[in-house]
N, CA, C and O of each residue as an XYZ file, in Angstrom:
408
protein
N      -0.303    -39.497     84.867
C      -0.343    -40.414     83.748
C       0.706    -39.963     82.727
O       0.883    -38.747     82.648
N       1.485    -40.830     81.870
C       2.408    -40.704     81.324
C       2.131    -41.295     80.172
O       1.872    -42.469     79.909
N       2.254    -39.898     79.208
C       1.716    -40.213     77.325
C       3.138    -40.147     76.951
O       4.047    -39.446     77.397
N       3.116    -41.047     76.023
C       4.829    -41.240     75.440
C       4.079    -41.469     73.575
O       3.178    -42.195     73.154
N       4.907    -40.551     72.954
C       4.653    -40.636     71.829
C       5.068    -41.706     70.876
O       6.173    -42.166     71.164
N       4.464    -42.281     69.742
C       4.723    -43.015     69.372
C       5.606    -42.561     67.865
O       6.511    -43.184     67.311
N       5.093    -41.516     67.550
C       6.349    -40.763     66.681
C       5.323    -41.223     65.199
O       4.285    -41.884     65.159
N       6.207    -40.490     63.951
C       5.757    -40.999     62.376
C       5.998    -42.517     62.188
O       4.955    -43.136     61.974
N       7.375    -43.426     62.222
C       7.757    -44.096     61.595
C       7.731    -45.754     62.705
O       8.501    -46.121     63.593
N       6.612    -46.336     62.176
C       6.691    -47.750     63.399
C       7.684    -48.841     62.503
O       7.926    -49.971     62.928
N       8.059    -48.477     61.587
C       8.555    -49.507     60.230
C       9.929    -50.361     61.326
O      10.410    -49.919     62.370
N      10.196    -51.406     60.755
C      10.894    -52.481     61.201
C      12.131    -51.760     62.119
O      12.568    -51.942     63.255
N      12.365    -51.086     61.295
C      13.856    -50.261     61.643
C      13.682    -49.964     63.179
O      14.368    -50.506     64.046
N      12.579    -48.942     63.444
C      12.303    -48.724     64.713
C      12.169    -49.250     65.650
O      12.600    -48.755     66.691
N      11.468    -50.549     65.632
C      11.235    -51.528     66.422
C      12.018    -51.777     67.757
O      11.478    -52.425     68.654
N      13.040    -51.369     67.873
C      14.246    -51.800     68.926
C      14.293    -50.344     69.657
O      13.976    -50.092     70.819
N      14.582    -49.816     69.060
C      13.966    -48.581     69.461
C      13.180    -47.999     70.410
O      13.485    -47.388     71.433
N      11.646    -48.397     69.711
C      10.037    -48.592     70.180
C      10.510    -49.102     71.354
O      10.781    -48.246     72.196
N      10.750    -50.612     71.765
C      10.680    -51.263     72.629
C      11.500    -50.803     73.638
O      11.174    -51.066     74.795
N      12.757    -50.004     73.367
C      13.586    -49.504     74.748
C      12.952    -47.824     75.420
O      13.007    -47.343     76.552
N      12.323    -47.255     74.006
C      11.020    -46.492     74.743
C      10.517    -46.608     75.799
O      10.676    -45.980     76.845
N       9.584    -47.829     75.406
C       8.406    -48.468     76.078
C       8.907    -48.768     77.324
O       8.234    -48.391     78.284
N      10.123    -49.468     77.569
C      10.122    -50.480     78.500
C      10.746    -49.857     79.806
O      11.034    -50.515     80.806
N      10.929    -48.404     79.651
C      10.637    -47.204     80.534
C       9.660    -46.946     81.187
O       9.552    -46.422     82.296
N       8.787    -47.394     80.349
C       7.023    -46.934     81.234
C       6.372    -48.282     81.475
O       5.145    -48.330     81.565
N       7.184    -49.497     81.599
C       7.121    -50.661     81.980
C       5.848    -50.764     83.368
O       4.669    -51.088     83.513
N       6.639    -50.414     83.924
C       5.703    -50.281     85.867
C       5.371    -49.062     86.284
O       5.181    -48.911     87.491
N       5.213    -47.798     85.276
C       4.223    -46.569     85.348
C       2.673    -46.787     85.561
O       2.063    -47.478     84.746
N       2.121    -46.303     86.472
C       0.950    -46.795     87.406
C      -0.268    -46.964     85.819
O      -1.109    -47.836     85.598
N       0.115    -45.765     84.994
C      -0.713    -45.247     83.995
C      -0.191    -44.771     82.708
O       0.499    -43.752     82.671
N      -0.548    -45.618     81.368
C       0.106    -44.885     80.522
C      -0.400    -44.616     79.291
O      -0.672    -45.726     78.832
N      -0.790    -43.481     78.195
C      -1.541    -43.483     77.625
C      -0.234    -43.262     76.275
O       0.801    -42.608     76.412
N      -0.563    -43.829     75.327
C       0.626    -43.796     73.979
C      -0.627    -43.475     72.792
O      -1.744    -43.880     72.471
N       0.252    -42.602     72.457
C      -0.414    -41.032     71.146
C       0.282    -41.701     69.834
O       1.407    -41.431     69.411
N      -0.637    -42.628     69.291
C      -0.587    -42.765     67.927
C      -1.085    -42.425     66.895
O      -1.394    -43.159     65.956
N      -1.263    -40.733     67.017
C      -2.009    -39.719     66.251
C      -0.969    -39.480     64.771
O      -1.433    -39.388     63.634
N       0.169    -39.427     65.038
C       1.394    -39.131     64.368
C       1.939    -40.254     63.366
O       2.956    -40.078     62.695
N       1.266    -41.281     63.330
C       1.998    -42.744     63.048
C       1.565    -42.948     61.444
O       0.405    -43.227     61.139
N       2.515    -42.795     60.557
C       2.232    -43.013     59.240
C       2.780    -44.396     58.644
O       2.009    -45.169     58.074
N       3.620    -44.569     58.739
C       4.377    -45.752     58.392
C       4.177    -47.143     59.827
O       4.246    -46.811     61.010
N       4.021    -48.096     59.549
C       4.099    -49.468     59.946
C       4.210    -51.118     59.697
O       3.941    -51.938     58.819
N       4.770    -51.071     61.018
C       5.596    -52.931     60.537
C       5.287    -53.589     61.411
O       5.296    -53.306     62.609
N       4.921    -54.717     60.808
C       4.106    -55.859     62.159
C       5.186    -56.309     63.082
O       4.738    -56.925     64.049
N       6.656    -56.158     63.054
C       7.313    -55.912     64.105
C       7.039    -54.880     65.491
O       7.042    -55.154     66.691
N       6.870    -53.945     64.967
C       6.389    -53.093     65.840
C       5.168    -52.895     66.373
O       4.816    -52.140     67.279
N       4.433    -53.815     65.575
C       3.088    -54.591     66.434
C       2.725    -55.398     67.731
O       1.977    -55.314     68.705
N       3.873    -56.400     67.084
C       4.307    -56.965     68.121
C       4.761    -56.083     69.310
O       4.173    -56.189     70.386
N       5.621    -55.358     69.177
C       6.439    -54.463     70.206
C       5.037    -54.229     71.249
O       4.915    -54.760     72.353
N       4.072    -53.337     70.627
C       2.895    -52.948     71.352
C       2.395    -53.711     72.198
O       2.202    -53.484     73.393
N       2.081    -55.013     71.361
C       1.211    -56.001     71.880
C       2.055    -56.552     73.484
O       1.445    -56.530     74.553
N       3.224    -56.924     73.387
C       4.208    -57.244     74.262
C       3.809    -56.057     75.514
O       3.485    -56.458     76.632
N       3.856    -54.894     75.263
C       4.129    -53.910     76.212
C       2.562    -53.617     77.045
O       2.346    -53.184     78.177
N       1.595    -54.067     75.924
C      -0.380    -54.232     76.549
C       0.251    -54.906     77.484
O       0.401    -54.553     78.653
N       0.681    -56.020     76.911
C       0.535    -57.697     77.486
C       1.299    -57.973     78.873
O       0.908    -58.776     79.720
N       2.580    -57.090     78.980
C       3.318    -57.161     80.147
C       2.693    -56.128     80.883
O       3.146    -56.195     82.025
N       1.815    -55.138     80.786
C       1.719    -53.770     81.876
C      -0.158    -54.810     82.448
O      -0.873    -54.684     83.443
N      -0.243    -55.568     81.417
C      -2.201    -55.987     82.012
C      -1.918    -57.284     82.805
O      -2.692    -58.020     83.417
N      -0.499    -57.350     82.604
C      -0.317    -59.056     83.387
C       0.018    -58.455     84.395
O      -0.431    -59.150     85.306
N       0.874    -57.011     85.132
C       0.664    -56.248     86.410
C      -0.776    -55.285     86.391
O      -0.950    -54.170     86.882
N      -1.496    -55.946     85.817
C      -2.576    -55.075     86.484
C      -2.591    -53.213     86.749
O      -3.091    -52.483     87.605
N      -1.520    -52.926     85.159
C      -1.284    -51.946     84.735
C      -1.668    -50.980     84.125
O      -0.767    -51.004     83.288
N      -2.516    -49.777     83.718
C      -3.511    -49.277     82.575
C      -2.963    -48.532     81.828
O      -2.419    -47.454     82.066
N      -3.133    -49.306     80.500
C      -2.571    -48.816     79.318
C      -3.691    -48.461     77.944
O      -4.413    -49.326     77.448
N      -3.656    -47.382     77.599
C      -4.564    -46.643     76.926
C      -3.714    -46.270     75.063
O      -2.611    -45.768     74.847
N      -4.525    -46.648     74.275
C      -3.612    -45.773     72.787
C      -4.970    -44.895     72.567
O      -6.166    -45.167     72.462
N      -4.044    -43.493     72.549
C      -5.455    -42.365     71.992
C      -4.681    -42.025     70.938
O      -3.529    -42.364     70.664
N      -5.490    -41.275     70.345
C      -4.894    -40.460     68.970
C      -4.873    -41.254     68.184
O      -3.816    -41.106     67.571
N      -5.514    -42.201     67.723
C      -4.705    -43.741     67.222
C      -4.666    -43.234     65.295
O      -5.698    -42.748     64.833
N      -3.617    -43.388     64.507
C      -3.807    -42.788     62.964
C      -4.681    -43.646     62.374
O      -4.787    -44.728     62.952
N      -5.289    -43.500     61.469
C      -5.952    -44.206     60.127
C      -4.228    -45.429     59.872
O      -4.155    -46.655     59.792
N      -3.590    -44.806     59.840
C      -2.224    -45.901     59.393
C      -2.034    -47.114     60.462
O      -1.930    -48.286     60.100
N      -1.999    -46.675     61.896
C      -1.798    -47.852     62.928
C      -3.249    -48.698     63.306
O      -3.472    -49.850     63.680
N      -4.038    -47.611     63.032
C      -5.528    -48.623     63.101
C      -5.975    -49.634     61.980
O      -6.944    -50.393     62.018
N      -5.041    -49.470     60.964
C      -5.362    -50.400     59.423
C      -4.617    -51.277     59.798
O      -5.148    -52.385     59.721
N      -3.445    -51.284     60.238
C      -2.850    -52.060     60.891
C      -3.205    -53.265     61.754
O      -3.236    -54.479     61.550
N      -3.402    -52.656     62.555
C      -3.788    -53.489     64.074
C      -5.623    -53.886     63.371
O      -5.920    -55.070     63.536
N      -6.387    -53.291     62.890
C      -6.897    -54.432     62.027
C      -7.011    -55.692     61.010
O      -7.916    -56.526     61.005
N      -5.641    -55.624     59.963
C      -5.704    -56.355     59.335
C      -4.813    -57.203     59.893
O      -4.290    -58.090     59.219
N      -4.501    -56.995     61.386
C      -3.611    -58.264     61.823
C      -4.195    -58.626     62.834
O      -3.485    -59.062     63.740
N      -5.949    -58.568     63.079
C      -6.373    -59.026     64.156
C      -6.280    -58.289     65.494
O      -7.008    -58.716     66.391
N      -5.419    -57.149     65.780
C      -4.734    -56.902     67.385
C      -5.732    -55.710     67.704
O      -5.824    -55.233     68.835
N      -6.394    -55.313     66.731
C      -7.286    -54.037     67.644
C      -7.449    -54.502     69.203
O      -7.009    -53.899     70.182
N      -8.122    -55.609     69.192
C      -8.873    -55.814     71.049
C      -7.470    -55.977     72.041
O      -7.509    -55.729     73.246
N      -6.117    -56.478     71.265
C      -5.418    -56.370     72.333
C      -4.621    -55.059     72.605
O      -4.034    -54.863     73.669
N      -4.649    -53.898     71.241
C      -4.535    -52.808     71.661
C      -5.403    -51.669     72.484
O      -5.032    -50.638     73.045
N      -6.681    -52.253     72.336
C      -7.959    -51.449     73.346
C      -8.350    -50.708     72.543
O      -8.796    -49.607     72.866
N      -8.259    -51.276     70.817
C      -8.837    -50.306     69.976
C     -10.535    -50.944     69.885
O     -10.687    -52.034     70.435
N     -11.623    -50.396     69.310
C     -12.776    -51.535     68.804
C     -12.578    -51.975     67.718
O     -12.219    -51.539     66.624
N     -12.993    -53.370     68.359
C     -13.051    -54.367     66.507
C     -13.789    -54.183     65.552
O     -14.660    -53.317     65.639
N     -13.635    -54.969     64.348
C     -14.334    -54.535     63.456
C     -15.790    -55.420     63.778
O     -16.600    -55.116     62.902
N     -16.234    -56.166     64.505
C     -17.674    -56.488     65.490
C     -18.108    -55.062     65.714
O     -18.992    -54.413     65.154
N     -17.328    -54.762     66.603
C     -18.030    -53.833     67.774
C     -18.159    -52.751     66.656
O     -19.357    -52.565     66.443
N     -17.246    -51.843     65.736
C     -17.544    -50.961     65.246
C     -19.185    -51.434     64.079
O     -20.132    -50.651     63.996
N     -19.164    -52.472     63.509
C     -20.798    -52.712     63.034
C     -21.427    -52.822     63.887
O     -22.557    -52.576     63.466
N     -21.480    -53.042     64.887
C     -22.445    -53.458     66.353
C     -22.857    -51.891     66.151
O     -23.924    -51.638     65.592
N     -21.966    -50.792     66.632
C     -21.823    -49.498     67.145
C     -22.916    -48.800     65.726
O     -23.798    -47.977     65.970
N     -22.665    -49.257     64.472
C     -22.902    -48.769     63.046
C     -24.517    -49.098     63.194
O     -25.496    -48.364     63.334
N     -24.370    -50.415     63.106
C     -26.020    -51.032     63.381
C     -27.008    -50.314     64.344
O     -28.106    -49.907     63.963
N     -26.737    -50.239     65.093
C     -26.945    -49.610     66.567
C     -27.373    -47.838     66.694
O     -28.362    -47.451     67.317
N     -26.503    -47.010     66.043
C     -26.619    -45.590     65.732
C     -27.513    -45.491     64.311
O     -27.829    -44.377     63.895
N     -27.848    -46.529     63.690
C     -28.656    -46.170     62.232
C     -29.700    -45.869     61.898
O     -30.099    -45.633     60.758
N     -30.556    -45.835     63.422
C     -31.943    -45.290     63.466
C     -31.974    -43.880     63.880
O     -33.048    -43.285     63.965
């Protein structure tokens, strides 16, 4: 399995970048991306992600984000994309809240 870092800076600039990264581990059987490090972000580079879920699950590809920061998870919440990054939504995390409160 092949973890490719996602680095500090997702901001616009990077974006082109990000994507010629990524598109290396295009048809890698398995790939897990470490967004432990990620302080800065741009819904360009959201997109980038979403594109790279979206092309590796349309081959029936497994793609994993661990490490995910407080910065890329505020993110990919307030733009809706947690479920297509394989993060939990903000459902499931009250589901999960509700659920553990006894």
């Amino acid at each position: 399995m092949n973890t490719v870092s996602l680095g500090e800076d997702l901001g616009i600039e990077a974006s082109a970048e990000l994507k010629e990264r990524l598109a290396a581990h295009l048809t890698d059987p398995a790939v897990v991306l470490d967004g432990g490090a990620v302080r800065r972000v741009h819904t360009a580079a959201m997109q980038v992600l979403c594109a790279f879920f979206r092309s590796r699950g349309a081959q029936g590809l497994r793609t994993e984000l661990r490490g995910c920061s407080d910065a890329l998870r505020d993110a990919a919440r307030l733009l809706g994309l947690s479920g297509q990054l394989g993060l939990p939504t903000q459902d499931e995390v009250k589901k999960q809240t509700v659920e553990n409160a006894a």
